[in-house]
N, C-alpha and C positions, 0 to 999 in steps of 0.2 A: 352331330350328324356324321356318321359313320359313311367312308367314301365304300361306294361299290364299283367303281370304275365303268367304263363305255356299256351303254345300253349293250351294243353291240360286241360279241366277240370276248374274249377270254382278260381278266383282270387279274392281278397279284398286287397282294398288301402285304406289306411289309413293317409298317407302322406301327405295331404292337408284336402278336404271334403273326408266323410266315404263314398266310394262307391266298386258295385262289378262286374265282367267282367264276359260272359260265354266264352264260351271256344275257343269260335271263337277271341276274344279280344271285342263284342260290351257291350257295359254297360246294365247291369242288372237293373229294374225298381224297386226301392225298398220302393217304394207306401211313407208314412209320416214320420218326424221326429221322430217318436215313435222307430217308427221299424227301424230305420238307427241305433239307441242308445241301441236298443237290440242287434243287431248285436254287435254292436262298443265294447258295453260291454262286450260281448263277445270275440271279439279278445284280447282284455284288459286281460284277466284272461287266455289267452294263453293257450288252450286245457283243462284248468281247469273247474268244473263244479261251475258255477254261480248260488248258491238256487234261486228260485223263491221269496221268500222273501226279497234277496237282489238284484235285480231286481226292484221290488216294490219299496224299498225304493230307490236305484239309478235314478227310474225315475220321481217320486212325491215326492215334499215336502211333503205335503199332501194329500197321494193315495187315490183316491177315493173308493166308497163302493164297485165298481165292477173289483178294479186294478187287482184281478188274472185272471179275466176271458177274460181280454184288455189282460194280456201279452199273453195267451195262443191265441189269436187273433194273437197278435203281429208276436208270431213264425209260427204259422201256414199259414202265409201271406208269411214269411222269407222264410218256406220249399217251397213252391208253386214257388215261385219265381227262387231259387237256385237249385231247385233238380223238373224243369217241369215234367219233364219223368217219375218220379217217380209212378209204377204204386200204383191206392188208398190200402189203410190197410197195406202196407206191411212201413217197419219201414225205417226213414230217416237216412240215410248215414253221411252226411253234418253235421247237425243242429241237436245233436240228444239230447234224453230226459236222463238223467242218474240220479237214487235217487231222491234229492228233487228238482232236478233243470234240468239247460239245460246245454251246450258246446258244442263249434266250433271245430269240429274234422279234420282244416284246416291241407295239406302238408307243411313242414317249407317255401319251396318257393314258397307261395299260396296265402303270404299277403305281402306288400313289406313294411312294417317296420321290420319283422322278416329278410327279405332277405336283407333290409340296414345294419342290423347290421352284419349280417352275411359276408356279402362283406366288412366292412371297417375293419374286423378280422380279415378276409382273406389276403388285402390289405397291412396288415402290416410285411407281412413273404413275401412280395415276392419283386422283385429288382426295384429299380425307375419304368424302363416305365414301365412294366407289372401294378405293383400299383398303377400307374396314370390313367392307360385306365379304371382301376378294380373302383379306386375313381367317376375317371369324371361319369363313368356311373351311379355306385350307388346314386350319388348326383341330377343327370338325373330325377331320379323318382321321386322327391320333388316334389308336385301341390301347397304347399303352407302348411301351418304350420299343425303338424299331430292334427287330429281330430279335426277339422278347427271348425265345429259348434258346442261343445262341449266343447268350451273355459273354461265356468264356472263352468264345473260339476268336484265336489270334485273326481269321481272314474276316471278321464280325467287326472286330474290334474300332479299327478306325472308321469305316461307313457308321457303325450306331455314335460314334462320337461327333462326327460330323455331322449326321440329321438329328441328336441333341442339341448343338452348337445352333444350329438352323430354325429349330423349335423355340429355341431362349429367344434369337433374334427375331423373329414372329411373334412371340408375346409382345415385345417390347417395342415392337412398329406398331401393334394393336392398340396398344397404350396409347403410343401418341398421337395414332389419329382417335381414339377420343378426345384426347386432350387438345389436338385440332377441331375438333366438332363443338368444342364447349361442355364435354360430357364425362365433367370431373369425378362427379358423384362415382359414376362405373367403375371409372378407371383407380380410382383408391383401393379398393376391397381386392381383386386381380394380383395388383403392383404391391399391398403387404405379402400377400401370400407368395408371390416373386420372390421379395428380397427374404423372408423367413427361408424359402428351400435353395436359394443360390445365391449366399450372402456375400460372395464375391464378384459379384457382378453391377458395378460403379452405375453402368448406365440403368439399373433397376433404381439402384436410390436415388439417380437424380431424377427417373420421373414420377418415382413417388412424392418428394421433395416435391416437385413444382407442380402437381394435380392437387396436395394438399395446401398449397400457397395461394392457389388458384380457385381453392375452394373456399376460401375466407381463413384459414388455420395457417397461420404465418409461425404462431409457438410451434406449434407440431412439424412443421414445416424443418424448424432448425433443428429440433428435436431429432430429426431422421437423420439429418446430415449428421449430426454431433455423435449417434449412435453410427451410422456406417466407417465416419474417421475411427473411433475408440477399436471397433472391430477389423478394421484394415492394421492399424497402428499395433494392437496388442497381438492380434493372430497372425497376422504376415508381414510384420516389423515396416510396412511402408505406409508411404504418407497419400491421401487423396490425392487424385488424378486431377489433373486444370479444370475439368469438366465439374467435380463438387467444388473444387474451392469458387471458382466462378460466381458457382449458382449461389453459393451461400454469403457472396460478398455481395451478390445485387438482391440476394433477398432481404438484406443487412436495411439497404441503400431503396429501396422498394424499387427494382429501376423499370420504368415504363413497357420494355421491352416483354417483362414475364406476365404481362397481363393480355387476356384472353386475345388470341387474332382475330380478324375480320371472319376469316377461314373456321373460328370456331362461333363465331356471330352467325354465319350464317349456317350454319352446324345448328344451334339450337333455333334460329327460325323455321329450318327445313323441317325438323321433327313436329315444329307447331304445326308449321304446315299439312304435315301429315297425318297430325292427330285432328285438326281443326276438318280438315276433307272428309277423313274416316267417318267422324262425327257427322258432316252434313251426308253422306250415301246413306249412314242410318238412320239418320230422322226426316231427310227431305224425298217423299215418293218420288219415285222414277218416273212418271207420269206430270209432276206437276208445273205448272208455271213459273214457280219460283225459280226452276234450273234454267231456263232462257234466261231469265232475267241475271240471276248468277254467269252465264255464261259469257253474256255481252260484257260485264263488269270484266270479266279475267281475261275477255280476245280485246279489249281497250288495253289494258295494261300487257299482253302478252305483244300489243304492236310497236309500245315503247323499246322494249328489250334488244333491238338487233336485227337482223336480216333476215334469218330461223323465223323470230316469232313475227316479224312485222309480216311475212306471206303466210303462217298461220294462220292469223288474225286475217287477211283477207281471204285467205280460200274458205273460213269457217263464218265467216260474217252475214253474207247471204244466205247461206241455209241455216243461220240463226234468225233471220229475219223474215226468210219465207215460213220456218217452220210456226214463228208469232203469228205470221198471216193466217195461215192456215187455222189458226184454233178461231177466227172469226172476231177476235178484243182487239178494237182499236187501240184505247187506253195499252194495254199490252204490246203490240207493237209498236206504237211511238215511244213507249220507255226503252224497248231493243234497240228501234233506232237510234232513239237520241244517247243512248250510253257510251255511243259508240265517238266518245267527243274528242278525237285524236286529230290534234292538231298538224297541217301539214306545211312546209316551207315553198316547198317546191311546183311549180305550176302546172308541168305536164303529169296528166294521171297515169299512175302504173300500171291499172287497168279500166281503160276505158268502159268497154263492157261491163263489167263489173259495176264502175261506177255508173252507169246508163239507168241500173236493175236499180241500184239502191235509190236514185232518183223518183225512180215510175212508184217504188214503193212509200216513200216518204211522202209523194202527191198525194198516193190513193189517201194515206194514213190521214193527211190533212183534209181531205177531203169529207173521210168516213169521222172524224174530230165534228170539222165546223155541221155536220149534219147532227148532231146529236144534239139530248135534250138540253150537256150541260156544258155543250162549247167553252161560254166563260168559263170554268173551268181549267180549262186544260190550256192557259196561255204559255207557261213554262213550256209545255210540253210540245207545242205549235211551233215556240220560238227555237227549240232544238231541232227539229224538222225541215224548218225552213234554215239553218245556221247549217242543217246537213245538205241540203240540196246548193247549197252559194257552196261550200264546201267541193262537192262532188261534180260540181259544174262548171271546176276551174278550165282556165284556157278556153271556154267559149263565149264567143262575141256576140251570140243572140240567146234565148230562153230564161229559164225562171230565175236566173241564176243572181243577178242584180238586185231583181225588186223582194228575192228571197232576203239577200245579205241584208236589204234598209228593214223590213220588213221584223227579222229575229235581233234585230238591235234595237229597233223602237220597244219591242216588248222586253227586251233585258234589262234597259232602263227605267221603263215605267215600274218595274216590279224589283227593281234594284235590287238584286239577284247578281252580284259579281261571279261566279264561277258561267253561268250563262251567261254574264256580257261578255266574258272573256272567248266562249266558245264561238258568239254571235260577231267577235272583231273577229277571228281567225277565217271566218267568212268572207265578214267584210272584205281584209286585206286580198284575200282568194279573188273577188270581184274587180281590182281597181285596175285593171288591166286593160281596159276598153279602148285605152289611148298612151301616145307615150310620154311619157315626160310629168310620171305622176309618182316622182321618187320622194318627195316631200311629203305625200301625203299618207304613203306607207309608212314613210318615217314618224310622222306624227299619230298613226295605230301603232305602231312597235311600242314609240312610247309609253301610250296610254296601258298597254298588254303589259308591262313590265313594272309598272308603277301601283297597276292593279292585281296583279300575278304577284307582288312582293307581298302588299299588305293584306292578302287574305290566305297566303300558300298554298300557289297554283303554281307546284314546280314546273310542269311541262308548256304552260302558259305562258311563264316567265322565261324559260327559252325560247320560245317561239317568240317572244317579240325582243331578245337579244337577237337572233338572228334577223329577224325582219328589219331593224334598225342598224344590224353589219350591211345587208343588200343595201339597204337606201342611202347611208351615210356614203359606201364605195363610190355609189350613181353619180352621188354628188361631192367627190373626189375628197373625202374628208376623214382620210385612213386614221389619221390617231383617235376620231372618234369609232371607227367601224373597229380598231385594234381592242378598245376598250372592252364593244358589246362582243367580238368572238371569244377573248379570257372571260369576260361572267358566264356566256353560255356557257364553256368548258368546264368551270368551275362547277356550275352547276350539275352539268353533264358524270363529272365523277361521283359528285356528293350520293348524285341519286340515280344515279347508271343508268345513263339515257346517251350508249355507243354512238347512236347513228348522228350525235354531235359533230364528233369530230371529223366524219366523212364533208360536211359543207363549210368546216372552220379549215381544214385542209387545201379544199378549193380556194377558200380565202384569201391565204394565203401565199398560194401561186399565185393567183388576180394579182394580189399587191403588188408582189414580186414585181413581176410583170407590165402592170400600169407606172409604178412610180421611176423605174428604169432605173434601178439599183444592183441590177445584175446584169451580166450579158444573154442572151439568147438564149444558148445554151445552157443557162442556168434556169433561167424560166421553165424553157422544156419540160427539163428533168424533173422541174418542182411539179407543171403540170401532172407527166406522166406518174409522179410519185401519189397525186393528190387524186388521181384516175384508178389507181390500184384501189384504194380504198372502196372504191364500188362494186367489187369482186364480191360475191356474197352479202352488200347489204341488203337486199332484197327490197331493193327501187328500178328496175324496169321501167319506171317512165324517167329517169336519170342516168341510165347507160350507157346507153347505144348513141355512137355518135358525137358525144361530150366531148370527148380530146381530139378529134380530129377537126372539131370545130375550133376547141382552144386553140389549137396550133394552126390552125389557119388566120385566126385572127392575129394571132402572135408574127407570123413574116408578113401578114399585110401589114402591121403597121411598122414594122421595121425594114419595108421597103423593101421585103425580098418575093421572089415569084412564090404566087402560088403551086399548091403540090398538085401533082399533073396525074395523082392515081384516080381513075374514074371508078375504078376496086374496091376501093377502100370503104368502109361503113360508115355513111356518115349517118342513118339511123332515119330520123323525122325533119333532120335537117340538109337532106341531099338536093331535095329543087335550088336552096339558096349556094348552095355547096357549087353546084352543078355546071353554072355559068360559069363559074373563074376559073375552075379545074380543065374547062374544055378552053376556055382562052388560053391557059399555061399550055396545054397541046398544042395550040396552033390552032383552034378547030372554030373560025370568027364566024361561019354560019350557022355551024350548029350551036353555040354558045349563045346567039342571038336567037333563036326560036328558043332556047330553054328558057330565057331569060322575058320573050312576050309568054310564053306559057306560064311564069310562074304566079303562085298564088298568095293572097294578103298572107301577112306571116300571121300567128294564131294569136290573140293578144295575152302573151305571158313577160315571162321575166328575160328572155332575150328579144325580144320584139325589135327593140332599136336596134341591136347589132345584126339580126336579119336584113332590115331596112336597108341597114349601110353596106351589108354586104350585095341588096342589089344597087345603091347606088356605085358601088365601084364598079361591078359588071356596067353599067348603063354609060359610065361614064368612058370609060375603058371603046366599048362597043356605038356612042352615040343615039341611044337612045332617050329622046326628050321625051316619050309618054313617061315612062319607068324615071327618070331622073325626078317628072314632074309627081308623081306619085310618093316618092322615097323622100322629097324635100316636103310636100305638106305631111306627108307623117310627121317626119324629125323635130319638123319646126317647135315642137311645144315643147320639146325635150333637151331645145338649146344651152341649157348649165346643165349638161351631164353628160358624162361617160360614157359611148354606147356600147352598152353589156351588161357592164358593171354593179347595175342592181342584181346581176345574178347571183352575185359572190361569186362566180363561177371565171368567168373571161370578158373581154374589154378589148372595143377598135378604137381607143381612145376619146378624146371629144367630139360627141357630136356636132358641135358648133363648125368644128374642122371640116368634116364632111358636109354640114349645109353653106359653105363659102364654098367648097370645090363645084357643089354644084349650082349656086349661084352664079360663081362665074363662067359654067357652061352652059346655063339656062338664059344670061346675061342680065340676071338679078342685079342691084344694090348688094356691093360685100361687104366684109368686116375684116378681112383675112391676117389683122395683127391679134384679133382679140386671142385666138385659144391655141396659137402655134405649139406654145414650151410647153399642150399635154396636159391644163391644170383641170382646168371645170368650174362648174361654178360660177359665183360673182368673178374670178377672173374672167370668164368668156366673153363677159360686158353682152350687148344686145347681138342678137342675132341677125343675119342679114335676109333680106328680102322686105317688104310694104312693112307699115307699121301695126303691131294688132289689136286687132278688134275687140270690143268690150268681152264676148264672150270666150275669149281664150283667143291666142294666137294661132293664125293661118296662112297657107302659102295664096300664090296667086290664083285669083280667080277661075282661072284655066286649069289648074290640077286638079285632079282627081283626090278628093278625099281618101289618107290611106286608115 
């Protein structure tokens, strides 16, 4: 591809014969040899001013008697030429006079030997194929050797040696990002013809050498090197460079290292990828149904990827879903729906709305399902539906949301379908939220998700119940197990590039830090704020806002220090519970106390009990028996655990701790040796208040159910 420089405005090429383009791209008439070498000269000194003197002598051995008055010819043929429009008398733009001489007052990308070098600089900051497209082009504009008629002139001489020099080194970056890309085959046939026309150039043989190593030709491989020594050693009496001997001792040794990178692994999937796409735009109409269906399969997988594709995948999901609706196929649209089986950890939605829509349509879908002739039928397809609605309807304490989760797991079982039961527990675990103190029974779906996720290869499945089983193990204060399930997530998370891992195993983390008081304060902090950064870009919205100023609030209540007194500050979805302490640390005991009768049941997700605790301190702090009586029959059933701590996220340490504090201000039965030293658990022994009741434990009669 031959370069024509900016759509816009006047270009000079220099890359073969000196010639210049208007603006349209047609070539500029630039009248004799003379006047091509003023120009050339000019570009040569690169915005610099050229005296007319040297000039003179650059273009005559022996300048004749009237050489100033020829170049002043010369240029004023140049401006004519380059700058037609230019109305008479008034001063040239372009080609202008400055002091004792002239200069090309060309744009950097105006001449393409400025814009080669500038591309193979660029090329080298940026990942295989980008810098291969950025090479091949810039090598593109070659016409043949720079300042092609100008071979012998001394002010030629070093600029064409150095954009040859620049040219060699651009083949040979070309090279290697094929040979990053997996795209040996190319790069062999280039790299002989390399090393036959510049046989002194060590780094051609060595990546001809390792793209034919790399090719399966290990003979031929030594064959090069053994031929490049014999022609270094016989023709310029030295010995290879570190760089062949190297290569030919671990080619000897086969050493691990010379075999294809990830970088070129995913080099030749890209291409598949590209020819496989190609492929489907040709053979699958624009019109048909199979591309919804294709579409939901790749916005599933484009939500695993990262923060980029996981708000892709939601901002394209519903008008893949509506657009199913619309063609009027039930069958059709529950296959949209339900493709959509992207497991999630986290309990507040990132977008509610969103998830509202996907809700109403998954109903209708079941709806327009069990009306049809052949309902039975479509139980898989029922059971994803309803696995999406317990999904989508996390965090709420009333709707379909429950009898959806029992509902897509009775039929995953019956039909023993493991990739559905898997999808129908991520449900499940999504619903268990109704009450608190229900860390064992997540723990026992993480389980089962991990166990089933291993022996059928359900990688995103078997994360999701490695993390489910980090949250609940924490709950229930039993780090070296929750230590174990956040390394397999990871593990897993690398193997099969699922980033948004390490955002909740980071929280983790901190938590520990944090709970098990193996660092000071200040060290927690930092781990928090470290393990907060990581939310920047992952594209969870319902995990931002608010997150760390809630950690760190929990972090000095339970180290005994005041709470932060900023009423400023973001605390997100969590500012009512926020609200009451922050105005106590003011000083502000009556407005702290109406925030605190105003507040509302916290939402039944994965901080629920730390919410709790956080209005029992305000209550207790302030004297409030309703709210104390509230926050103690919540707790109650959560007495061996950590309140927080199933979030992976942050911890006001034992529950059990806070329902003794307010036993003793509600004037319950206490316990207040069981869970002082922070453990959880069978340490906390029985929790204080009445003894409970067959059907789970409750506070006293007089509270209010939380």
């Amino acid at each position: 591809m031959t370069w024509r420089g900016p759509q816009v405005g006047i270009a000079f090429g220099v890359l073969g014969p000196v010639t210049a383009w208007d603006g349209a791209g047609a070539a500029i008439a630039l009248k004799g040899p003379r006047h091509r070498a003023v120009l050339a000269r000019l570009i040569v000194a690169r915005g610099r001013v050229v005296p007319v003197t040297r000039l003179i002598d650059d273009l005559w051995d022996e300048p004749p008697a009237g050489a100033l008055g020829a170049v002043r010819t010369f240029v004023a043929a140049l401006r004519r030429a380059l700058e037609p429009d230019r109305p008479p008398r008034t001063p040239a733009r372009l080609l202008v006079t400055e002091g004792p001489g002239y200069a090309l007052r060309a744009a950097t990308d105006a001449v393409d030997s400025w814009r080669f070098e500038h591309a193979v600089a660029a090329a080298a900051a940026l990942p295989p194929h980008d810098g291969l497209g950025r090479l091949e082009e810039a090598l593109g504009w070659w016409r043949g050797p720079a300042y092609a008629e100008f071979a012998d002139q001394d002010w030629a001489r070093a600029e064409r040696s150095r954009l040859a020099e620049l040219r060699l080194h651009a083949v040979e970056r070309r090279a290697e990002a094929l040979l990053a890309l997996g795209r040996t085959a190319e790069a062999v046939p280039d790299l002989d013809a390399h090393t036959a026309g510049h046989p002194w150039r060590e780094e051609a043989w060595r990546l001809l050498a390792l793209a034919l190593y790399r090719g399966g030709r290990q003979g031929d491989a030594l064959a090069v090197l053994r031929r490049a020594r014999a022609l270094l050693v016989d023709e310029l009496g030295v010995d290879p460079g570190p760089g062949l001997r190297r290569l030919e001792t671990d080619i000897l040794r086969q050493a691990g290292h010379l075999d294809p990178t990830p970088a070129a692994i995913a080099g030749a999937a890209e291409r598949v990828w590209a020819e496989a796409t190609a492929a489907y735009d040709r053979t699958v109409a624009t019109g048909a149904r199979a591309r919804l269906e294709s579409t939901a399969g790749l916005l599933r997988d484009l939500a695993v990827t990262g923060g980029g594709g996981l708000r892709a995948a939601r901002e394209h999901r519903v008008a893949a879903v509506e657009a199913a609706e619309e063609l009027g196929d039930a069958e059709l649209t529950a296959r949209v729906i339900g493709a959509f089986d992207v497991p999630a950890i986290w309990t507040r939605s990132d977008d509610p709305g969103q998830a509202a829509r996907i809700v109403a349509a998954a109903g209708r879908t079941l709806a327009a399902l069990s009306a049809g002739h052949e309902a039975a039928g479509h139980e898989a397809a029922r059971a994803r539906l309803l696995a999406t609605i317990a999904l989508e309807s996390r965090g709420a304490r009333s709707g379909p949301g429950p009898r959806a989760a029992r509902q897509a797991e009775e039929i995953a079982r019956r039909l023993n379908d493991p990739a559905l039961l898997a999808f129908a527990l991520s449900g499940v675990f999504m619903q268990t939220f109704h009450r608190t103190g229900l860390a064992a029974r997540r723990d026992g779906i993480g389980a089962e998700l991990v166990d089933l996720s291993a022996r059928h290869g359900l990688v995103t499945f078997e994360v999701l119940g490695h993390l489910v089983r980090m949250q609940a193990r924490s709950a229930l204060a039993d780090f070296p197990a929750a230590d174990a399930h956040a390394a397999a997530a990871e593990g897993l998370a690398v193997r099969h590039e699922r980033p948004l891992v390490r955002v909740f195993t980071g929280w983790y983390r901190a938590l520990r830090l944090d709970a098990t008081g193996r660092a000071p304060v200040e060290e927690a902090e930092a781990a928090y704020r470290e393990a907060a950064a990581r939310l920047d870009g992952a594209g969870m919205p319902g995990m931002e806002r608010g997150l760390l100023p809630l950690a760190l609030l929990c972090l000095r209540l339970r180290h005994a220090q005041p709470a932060p007194d900023d009423v400023h500050a973001d605390w997100g979805p969590y500012a009512p519970w926020a609200r009451p302490l922050v105005l106590l640390a003011r000083g502000h005991r009556t407005e702290a106390a109406a925030a605190l009768r105003a507040l509302p049941e916290p939402p039944g997700d994965l901080l629920t009990e730390a919410l709790w605790c956080l209005a029992a301190r305000a209550a207790l702090t302030l004297g409030d028996r309703t709210t104390m009586e509230r926050a103690y029959a919540a707790l109650l059933p959560a007495a061996g655990e950590l309140a927080g701590a199933g979030s992976g996220v942050l911890t006001l340490g034992p529950v059990a701790g806070h329902l003794n504090d307010l036993a003793a201000a509600l004037g319950y039965e206490t316990n207040r040796g069981a869970c002082l030293s922070g453990g959880g658990g069978a340490a906390c022994g029985r929790a204080p208040g009445p003894p409970p009741r067959a059907d789970g434990p409750r506070g006293p009669t007089s509270a209010t159910a939380g």
